[in-house]
C-alpha positions in Angstrom: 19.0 -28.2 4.9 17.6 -29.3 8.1 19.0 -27.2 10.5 17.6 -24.7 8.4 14.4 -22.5 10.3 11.4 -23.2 8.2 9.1 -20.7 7.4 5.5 -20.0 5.5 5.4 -16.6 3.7 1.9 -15.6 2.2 1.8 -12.7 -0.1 0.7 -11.7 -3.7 2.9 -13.5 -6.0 4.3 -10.4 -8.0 6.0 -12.1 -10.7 8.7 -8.9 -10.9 9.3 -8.6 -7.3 8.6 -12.0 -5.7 8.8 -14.5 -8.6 12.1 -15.9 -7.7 10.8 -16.5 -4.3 7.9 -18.4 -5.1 9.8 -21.0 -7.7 12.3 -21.2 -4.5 15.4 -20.3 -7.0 16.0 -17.8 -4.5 15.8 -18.9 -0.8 17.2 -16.7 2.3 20.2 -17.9 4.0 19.5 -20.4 6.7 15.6 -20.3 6.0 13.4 -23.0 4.2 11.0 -20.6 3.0 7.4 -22.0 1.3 5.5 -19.1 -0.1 1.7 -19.1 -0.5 0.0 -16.8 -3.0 -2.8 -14.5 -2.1 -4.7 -12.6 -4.7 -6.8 -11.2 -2.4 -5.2 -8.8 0.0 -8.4 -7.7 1.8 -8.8 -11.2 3.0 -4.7 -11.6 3.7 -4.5 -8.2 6.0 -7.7 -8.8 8.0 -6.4 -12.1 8.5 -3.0 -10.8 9.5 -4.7 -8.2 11.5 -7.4 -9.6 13.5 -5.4 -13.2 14.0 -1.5 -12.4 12.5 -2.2 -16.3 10.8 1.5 -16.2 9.0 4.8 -15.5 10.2 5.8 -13.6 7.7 3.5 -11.9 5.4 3.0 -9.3 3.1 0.8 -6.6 5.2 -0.7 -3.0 5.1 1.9 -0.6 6.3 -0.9 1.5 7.5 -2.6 -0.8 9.4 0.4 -2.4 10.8 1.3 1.4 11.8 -2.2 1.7 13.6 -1.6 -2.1 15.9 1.5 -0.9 16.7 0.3 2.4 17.9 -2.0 1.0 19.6 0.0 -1.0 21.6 -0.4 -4.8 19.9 3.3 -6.2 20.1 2.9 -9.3 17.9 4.6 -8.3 14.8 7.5 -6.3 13.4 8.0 -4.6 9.9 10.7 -5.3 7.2 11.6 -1.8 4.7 10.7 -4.3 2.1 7.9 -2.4 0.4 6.1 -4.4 -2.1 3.4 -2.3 -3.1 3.7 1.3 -4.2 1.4 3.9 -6.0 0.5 7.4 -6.7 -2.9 7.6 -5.6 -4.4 10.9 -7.5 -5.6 8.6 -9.9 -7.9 7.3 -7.6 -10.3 9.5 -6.1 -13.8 9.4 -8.3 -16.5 11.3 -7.9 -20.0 12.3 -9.1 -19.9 14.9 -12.4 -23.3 16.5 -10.8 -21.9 16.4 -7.4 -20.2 20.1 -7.7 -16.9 19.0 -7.2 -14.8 20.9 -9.6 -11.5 21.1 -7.2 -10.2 18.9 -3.8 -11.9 21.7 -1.7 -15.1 21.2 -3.2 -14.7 17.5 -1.5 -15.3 19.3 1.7 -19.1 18.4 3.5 -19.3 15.7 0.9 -19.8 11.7 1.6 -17.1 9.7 0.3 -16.5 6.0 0.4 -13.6 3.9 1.1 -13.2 0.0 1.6 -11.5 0.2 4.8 -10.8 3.6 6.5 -7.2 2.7 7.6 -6.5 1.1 4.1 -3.1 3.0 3.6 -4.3 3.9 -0.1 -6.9 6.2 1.9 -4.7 7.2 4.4 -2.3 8.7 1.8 -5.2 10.0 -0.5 -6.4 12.0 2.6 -3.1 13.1 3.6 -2.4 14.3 0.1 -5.6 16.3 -0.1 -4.8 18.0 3.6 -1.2 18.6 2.4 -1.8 19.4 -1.3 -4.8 21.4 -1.3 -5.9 22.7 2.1 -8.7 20.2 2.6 -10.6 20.3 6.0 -10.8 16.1 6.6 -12.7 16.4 9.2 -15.5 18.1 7.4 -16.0 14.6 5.3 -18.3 11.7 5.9 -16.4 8.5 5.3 -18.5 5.4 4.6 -16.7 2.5 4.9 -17.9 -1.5 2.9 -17.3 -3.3 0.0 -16.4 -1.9 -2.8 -18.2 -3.4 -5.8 -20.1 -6.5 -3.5 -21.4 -5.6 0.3 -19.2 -6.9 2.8 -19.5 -7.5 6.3 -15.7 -7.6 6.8 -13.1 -5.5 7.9 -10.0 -5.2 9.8 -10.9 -4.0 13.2 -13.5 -2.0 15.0 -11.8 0.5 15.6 -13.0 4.0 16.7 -11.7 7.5 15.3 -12.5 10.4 17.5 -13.9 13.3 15.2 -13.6 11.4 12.2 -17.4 11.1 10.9 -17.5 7.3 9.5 -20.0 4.8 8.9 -20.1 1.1 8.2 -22.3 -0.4 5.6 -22.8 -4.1 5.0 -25.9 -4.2 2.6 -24.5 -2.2 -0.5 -21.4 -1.6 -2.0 -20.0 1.6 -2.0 -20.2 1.3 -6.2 -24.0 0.9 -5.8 -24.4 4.2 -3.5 -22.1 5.9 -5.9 -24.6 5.1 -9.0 -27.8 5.9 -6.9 -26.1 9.7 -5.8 -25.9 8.6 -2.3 -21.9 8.7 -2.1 -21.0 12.0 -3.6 -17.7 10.0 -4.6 -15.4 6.8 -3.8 -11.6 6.5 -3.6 -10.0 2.7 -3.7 -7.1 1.0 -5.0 -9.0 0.2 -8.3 -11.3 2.2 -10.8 -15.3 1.5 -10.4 -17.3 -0.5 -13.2 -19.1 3.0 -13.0 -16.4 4.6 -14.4 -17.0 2.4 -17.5 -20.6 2.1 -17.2 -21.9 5.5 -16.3 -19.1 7.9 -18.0 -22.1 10.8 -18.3 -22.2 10.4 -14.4 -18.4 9.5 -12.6 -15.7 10.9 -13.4 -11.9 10.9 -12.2 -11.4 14.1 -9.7 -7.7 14.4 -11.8 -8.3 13.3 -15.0 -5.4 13.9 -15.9 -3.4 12.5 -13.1 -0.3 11.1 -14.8 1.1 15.2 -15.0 -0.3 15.5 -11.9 1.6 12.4 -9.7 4.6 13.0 -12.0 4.8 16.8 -10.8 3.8 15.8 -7.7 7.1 13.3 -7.4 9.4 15.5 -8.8 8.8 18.1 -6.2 8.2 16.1 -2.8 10.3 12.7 -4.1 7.4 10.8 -2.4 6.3 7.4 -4.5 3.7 6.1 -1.6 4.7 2.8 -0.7 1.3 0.8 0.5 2.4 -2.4 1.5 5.3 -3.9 3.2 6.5 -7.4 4.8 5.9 -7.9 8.5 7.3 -11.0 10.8 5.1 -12.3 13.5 6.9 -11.3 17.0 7.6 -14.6 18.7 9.1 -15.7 15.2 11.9 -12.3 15.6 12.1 -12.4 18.7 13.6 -16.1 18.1 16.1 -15.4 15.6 16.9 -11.8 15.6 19.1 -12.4 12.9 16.5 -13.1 10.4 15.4 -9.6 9.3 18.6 -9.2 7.5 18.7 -12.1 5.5 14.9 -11.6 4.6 15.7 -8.2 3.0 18.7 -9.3 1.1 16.7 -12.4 0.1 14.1 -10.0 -1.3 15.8 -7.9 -3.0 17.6 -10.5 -5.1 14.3 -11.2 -6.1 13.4 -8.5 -7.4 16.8 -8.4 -9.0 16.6 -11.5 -10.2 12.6 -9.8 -11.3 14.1 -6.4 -13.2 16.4 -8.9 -15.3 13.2 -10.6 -16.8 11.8 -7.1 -17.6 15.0 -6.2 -19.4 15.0 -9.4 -21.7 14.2 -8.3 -25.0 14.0 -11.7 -26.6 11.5 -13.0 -24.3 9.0 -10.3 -22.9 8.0 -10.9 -19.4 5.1 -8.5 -20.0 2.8 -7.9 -23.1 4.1 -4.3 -23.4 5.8 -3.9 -26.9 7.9 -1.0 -25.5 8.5 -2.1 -21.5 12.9 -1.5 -22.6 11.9 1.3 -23.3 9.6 2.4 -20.3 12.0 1.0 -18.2 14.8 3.3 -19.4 12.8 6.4 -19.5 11.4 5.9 -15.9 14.6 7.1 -14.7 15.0 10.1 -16.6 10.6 10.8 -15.9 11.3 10.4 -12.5 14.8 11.2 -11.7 15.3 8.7 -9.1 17.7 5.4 -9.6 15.1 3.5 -8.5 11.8 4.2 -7.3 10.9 0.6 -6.1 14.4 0.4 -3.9 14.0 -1.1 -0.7 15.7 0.1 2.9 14.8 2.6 5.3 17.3 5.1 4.3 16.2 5.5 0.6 12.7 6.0 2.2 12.9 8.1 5.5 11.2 11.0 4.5 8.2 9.2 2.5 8.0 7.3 5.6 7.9 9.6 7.8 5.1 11.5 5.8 3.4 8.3 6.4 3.7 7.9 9.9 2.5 11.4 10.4 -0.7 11.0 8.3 -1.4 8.0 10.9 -1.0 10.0 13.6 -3.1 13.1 12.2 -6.0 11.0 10.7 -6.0 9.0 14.2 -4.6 5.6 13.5 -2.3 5.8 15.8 -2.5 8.2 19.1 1.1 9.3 18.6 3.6 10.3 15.7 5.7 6.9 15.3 8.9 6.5 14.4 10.6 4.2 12.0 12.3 3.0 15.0 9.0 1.9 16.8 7.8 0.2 13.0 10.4 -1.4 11.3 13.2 -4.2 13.2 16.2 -2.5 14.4 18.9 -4.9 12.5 17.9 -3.3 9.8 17.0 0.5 10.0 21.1 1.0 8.4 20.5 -1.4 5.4 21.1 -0.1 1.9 20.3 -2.2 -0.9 22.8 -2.4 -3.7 20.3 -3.3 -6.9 18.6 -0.8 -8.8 16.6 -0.4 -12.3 
């Protein structure tokens, strides 16, 4: 065990994707890894971003996309995508705002926690794509999303791209007072509970509409992925391969537990069930499989929305993201 390379990993500890890894009754071959649990992601990708404090760590794939682009060599991307979502659930806005449609958005101020937050990049990618909408007609405003905040992940410019920062309010609090005409983030507003009469979902109802929009594009947004600090790869080039096998025994070892009818790892009465109509739903073996050839073309989508929405100056590649002992790598698990 001593000639093994130790390692810190800091991430959210999903229990059905990551579990395994954080009781250590999985480890990677060769590799002492000690995982530390984040529950706050903000805090872990501005930390990864501004100072890359872990060698290996869950991370944005959008912002990763945008240092990368921009020419910051100090980390490399696993196709080990932790976090994915549809994101039409998530775009709220004002019921007296006259925003009946995705093209009404157009000329109206909308907020966002970070603007390179990949949730936002693909929820403005969708909306160009989808339905024809002119982005660069928008005002973004950019802060915390139900506290102020003076934090975020760089200061980055975007040429054409109307944006402003606040620090003194939360986006949730210019919603309520009609000075955001809406808000799209990776979770619902207390407005949406509070002030029903007054914010409403712009899909409401977006469960047809993402599972019509999968069926015909195949694209399930993947939002974060693992990244390994430079120096650390450029070290041992052989560990980007044992990392991905390593987590995607976990979340093997992760789909098990959901399968277990005699000891629920969720409180969901009917999760066997869900689980076995997910594939028929979707039509997909697995939607949560890792690798970069079960995911080319939603990450290419992805790559392209950086480039369009300014991230990124050019249209990367998968190549120029993710570490090349891997781009081949199929995983073998699946729901």
């Amino acid at each position: 065990m001593s000639d093994n390379l130790s390692l810190v990993y800091a991430g959210v500890p999903y229990e059905d994707r990551v579990g395994a890894l954080f009781r250590s009754e999985i480890q990677p071959a060769r590799v002492r890894l000690v995982c530390i649990p984040f529950h706050d992601v903000a805090d872990l990708f501005r930390r990864m971003s501004v100072h890359m404090e872990f060698p290996v760590a869950e991370m944005s794939v959008a912002s990763t996309a945008r240092m990368i682009g921009r020419g910051a060599s100090s980390v490399i991307a696993l196709p080990v995508f932790l976090s994915r979502a549809f994101r039409h659930s998530q775009i709220y806005v004002r019921l007296d705002a006259a925003i009946a449609e995705p093209r009404d958005l157009e000329g109206k101020r909308l907020g966002v926690i970070e603007y390179e937050m990949t949730a936002a990049v693909w929820i403005r990618g969708l909306l160009a794509d989808e339905y024809d909408v002119d982005l660069s007609s928008i005002h973004w405003f950019t802060g915390g999303w139900e506290q102020p905040s003076t934090k975020h992940r760089s200061d980055q410019v975007y040429p054409g791209v109307q944006l402003t920062r606040v620090q003194d309010r939360s986006l949730v609090e210019l919603l309520i007072a009609g000075e955001l005409d809406g808000v799209i983030g990776p979770k619902a507003p207390s407005a949406l509970r509070t002030h029903p009469e007054v914010i409403g979902r712009l899909f409401p109802d977006y469960r047809a509409v993402e599972t019509e929009y999968f069926r015909r594009t195949q694209i399930y947004p993947m939002m974060h992925h693992v990244v390994i600090r430079r120096e650390v790869y450029d070290e041992n080039r052989w560990l980007p391969e044992v990392l991905v096998e390593a987590f995607s025994q976990a979340k093997a070892a992760g789909l098990q537990r959901l399968w277990d009818y005699d000891k629920p790892a969720v409180m969901h009465p009917w999760i066997v069930d869900e689980l076995s109509s997910l594939q028929d739903t979707l039509g997909v073996a697995d939607p949560f499989a890792y690798g970069i050839p079960a995911n080319l073309d939603t990450l290419n989508t992805l790559l392209r929305y950086c480039s369009e929405q300014g991230l990124t100056p050019n249209h990367l590649s998968v190549e120029d993201v993710y570490a090349a002992e891997i781009l081949d790598w199929v995983e073998v698990q699946g729901i």
